[in-house]
C-alpha positions as CSV (number, residue, x, y, z in Angstrom):
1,X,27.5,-20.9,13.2
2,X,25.7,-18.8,16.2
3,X,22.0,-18.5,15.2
4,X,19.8,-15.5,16.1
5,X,16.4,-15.7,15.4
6,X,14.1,-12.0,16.0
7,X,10.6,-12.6,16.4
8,X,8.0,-9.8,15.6
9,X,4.9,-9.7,17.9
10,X,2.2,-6.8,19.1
11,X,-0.1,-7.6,21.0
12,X,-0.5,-11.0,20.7
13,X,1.1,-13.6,23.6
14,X,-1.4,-16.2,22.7
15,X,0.4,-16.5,19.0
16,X,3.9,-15.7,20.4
17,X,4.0,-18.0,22.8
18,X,3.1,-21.0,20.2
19,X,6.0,-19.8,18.2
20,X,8.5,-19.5,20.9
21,X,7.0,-23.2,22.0
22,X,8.1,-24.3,17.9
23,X,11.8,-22.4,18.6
24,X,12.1,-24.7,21.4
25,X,11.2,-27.9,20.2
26,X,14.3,-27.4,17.3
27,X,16.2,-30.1,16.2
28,X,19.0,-27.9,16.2
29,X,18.5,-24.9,18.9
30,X,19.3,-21.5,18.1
31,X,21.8,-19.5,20.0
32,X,19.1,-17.2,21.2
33,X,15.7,-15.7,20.0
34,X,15.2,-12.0,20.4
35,X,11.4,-11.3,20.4
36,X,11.1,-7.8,18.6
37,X,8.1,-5.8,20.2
38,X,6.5,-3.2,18.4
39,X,4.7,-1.8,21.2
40,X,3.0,-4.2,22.7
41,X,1.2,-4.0,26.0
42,X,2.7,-5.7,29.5
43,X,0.8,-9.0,29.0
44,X,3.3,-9.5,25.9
45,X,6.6,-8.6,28.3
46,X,4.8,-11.3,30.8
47,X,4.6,-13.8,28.6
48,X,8.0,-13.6,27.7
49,X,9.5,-13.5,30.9
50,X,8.2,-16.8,31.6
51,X,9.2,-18.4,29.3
52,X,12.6,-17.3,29.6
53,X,12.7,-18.7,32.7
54,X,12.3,-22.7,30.7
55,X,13.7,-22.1,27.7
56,X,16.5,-24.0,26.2
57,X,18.0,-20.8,24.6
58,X,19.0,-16.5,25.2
59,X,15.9,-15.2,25.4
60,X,15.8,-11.0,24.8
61,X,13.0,-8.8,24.5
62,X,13.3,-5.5,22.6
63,X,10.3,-2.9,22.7
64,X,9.5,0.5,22.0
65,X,6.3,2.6,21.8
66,X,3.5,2.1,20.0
67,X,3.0,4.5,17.3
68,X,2.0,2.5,14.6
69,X,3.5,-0.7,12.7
70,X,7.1,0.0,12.7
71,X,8.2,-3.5,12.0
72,X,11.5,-2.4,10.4
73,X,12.4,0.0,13.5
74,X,11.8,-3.1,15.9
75,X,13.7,-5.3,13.6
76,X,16.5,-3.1,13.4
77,X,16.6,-3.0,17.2
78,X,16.4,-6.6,17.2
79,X,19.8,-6.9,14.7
80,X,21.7,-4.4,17.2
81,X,21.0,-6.7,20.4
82,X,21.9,-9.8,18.2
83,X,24.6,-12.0,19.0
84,X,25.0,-14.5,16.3
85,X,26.8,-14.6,13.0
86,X,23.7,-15.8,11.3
87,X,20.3,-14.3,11.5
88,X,16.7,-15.7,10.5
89,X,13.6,-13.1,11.4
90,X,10.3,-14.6,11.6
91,X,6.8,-13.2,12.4
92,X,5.0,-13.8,16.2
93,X,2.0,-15.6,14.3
94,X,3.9,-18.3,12.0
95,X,4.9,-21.4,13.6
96,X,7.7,-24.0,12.8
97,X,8.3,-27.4,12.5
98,X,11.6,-29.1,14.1
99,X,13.8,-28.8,11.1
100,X,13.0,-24.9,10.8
101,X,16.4,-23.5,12.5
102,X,18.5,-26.2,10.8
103,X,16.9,-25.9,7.2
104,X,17.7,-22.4,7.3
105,X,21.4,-23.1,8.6
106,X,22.2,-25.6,6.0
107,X,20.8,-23.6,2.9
108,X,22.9,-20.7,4.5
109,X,25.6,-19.5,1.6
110,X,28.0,-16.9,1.2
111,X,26.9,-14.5,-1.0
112,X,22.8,-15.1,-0.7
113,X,20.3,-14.5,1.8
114,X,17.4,-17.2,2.2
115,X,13.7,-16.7,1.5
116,X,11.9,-19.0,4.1
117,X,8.4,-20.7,2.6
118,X,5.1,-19.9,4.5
119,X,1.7,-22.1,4.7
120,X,-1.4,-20.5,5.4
121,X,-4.0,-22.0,8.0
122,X,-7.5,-21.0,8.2
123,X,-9.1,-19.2,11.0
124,X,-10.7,-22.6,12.3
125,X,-7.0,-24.6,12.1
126,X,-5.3,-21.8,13.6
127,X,-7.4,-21.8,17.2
128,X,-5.7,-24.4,18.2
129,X,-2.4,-25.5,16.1
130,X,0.8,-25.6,17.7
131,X,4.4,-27.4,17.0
132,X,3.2,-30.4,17.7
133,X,0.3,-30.4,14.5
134,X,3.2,-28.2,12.9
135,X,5.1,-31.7,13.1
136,X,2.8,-34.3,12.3
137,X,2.4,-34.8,8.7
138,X,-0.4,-37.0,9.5
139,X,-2.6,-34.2,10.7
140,X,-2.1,-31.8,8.1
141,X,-2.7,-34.1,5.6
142,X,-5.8,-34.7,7.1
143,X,-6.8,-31.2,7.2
144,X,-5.7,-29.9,3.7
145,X,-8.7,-28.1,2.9
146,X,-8.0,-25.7,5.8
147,X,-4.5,-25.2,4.5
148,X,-3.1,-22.6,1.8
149,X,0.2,-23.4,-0.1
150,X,-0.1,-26.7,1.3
151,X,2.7,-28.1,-1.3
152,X,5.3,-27.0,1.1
153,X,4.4,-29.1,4.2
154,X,6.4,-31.9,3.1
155,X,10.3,-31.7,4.3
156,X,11.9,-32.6,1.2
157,X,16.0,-31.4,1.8
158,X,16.6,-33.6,-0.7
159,X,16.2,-31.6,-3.3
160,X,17.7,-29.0,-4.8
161,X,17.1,-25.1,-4.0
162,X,17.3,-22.1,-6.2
163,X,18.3,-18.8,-6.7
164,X,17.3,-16.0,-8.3
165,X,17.3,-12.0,-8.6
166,X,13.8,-11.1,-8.4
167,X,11.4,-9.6,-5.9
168,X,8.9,-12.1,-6.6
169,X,7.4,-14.1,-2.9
170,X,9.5,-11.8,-0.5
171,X,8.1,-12.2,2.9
172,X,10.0,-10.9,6.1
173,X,7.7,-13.1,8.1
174,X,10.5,-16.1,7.2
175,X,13.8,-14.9,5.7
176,X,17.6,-15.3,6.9
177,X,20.4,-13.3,5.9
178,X,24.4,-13.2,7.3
179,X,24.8,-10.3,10.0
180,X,27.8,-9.1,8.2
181,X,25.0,-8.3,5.1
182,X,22.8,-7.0,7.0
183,X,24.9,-4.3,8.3
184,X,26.2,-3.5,5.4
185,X,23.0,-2.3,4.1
186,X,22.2,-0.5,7.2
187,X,19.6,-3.0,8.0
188,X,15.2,-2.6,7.7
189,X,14.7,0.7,6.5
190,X,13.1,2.5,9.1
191,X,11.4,5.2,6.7
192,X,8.4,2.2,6.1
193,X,6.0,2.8,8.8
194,X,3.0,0.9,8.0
195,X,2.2,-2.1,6.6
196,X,4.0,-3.3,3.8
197,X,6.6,-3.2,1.6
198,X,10.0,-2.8,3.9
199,X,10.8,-6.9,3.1
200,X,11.0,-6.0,-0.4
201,X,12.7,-2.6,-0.2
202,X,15.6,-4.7,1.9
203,X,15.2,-7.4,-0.7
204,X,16.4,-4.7,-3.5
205,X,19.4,-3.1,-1.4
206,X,20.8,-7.0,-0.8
207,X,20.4,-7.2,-4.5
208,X,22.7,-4.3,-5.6
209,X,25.0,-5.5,-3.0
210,X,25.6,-7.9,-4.9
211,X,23.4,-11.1,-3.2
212,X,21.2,-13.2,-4.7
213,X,18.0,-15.2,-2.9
214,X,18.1,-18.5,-2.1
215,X,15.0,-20.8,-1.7
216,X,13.6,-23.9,-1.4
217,X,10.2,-24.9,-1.8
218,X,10.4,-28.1,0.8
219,X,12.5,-26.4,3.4
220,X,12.4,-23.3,6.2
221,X,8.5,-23.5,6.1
222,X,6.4,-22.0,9.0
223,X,2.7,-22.3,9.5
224,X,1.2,-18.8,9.6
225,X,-1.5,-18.5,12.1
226,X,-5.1,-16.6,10.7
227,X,-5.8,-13.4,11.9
228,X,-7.6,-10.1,10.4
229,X,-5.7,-8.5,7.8
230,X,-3.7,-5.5,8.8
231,X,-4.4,-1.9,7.3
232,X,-3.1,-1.1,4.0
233,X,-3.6,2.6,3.9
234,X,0.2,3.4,4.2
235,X,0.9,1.0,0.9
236,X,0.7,3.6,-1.7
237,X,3.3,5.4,0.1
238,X,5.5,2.7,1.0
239,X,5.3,1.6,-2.8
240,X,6.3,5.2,-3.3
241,X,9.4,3.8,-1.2
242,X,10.3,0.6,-2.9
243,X,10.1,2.1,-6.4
244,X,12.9,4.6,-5.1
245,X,14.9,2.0,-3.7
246,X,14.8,0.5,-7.4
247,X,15.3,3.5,-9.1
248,X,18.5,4.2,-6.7
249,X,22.0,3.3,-7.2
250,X,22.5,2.8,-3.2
251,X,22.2,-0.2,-1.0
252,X,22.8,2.0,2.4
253,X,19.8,3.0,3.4
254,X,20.0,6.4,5.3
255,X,17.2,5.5,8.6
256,X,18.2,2.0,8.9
257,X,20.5,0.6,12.1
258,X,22.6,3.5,11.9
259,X,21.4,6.9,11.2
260,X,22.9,8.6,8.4
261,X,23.0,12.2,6.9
């Protein structure tokens, strides 16, 4: 299996380059990470040029203008550069522990995507955390009351994951899908500018596919890093979006990877 993993940042090297620091302290290294710029400035296409030039994998960088959050367009334009068979997108601000990449490769399925877990840090925690608190377990048990969702911190493969039909806890900050599926939906729908929303809406097209969602609540985690909460005034319309996506009997969306009639 050849693993892609797209990375969504703007405007933010300090986070991005903790999480491509996580991607490359893997147990199991992907093929290559594509960071997926939604218009940052140059200090962002700095940053990731050096790290390239250390990094133990592919590293790409996709951009484009900066006309608002368009985290399905940059995604999309992530998936088209991609080179692997298997695909896991993950935000710039959430960090990963060393099993991260090979969680998501073993509870890979034909016939499911996989809906990653995510811990929230507070604004203190999150000045200074990087992989290496990601993978101590005696440091985040030490500093539980700074932590949100702090059930899923302990790596427990052991057990058994589920699946299910339901919108309920989609996040495109963690997920993984097949390429193969994700093309056959047309990818992000690029309609959803904005925040919000466009996770789900590609959560619904999978579904009538014919996919189900995988998840486990001790595996794929990543540490989301605190930061002011993004605008929410295009949400009423992206809702708008996601309750026609439901309504609708298609799972191609029409402004996705490929534009449509």
């Amino acid at each position: 299996m050849k693993v892609s993993v797209i990375v969504t940042t703007y405007n933010n090297p300090d986070y991005l380059m903790r999480v491509l620091e996580s991607l490359a302290y893997q147990k199991v290294l992907p093929y290559e990470v594509i960071v997926a710029d939604d218009g940052s400035t140059e200090d962002t296409a700095l940053a990731v040029r050096d790290f390239s030039r250390r990094a133990p994998f592919v590293v790409k960088h996709v951009w484009h203008d900066d006309l608002g959050f368009r985290a399905a367009k940059i995604r999309n334009e992530g998936i088209k550069v991609s080179e692997g068979d298997y695909i896991i997108v993950l935000d710039g601000d959430c960090v990963v522990n060393k099993h991260f990449v090979e969680d998501h490769m073993k509870l890979a399925q034909k016939g499911f995507f996989v809906q990653g877990k995510r811990v929230l840090l507070s604004k203190e925690l999150s000045s200074t955390f990087t992989y290496r608190q990601a993978n101590s377990l005696t440091f985040l048990l030490k500093h539980l009351k700074h932590i949100t969702n702090a059930h899923h911190i302990f790596h427990l493969p052991i057990l058994p994951a589920f699946s299910n039909k339901n919108l309920k806890g989609i996040k495109s900050c963690n997920m993984s899908f097949w390429r193969e599926d994700l093309i056959a939906v047309n990818g992000f729908n690029e309609e959803f500018v904005g925040w919000g929303r466009e996770d789900s809406e590609l959560a619904v097209r999978l579904f009538k596919y014919g996919l189900k969602k995988k998840v486990h609540p001790f595996m794929a985690v990543c540490f989301h890093l605190w930061h002011p909460e993004n605008s929410r005034e295009s949400l009423s319309r992206n809702d708008e979006l996601l309750r026609m996506a439901i309504q609708s009997e298609e799972y191609v969306c029409k402004k996705g990877i490929v534009k449509l009639p």
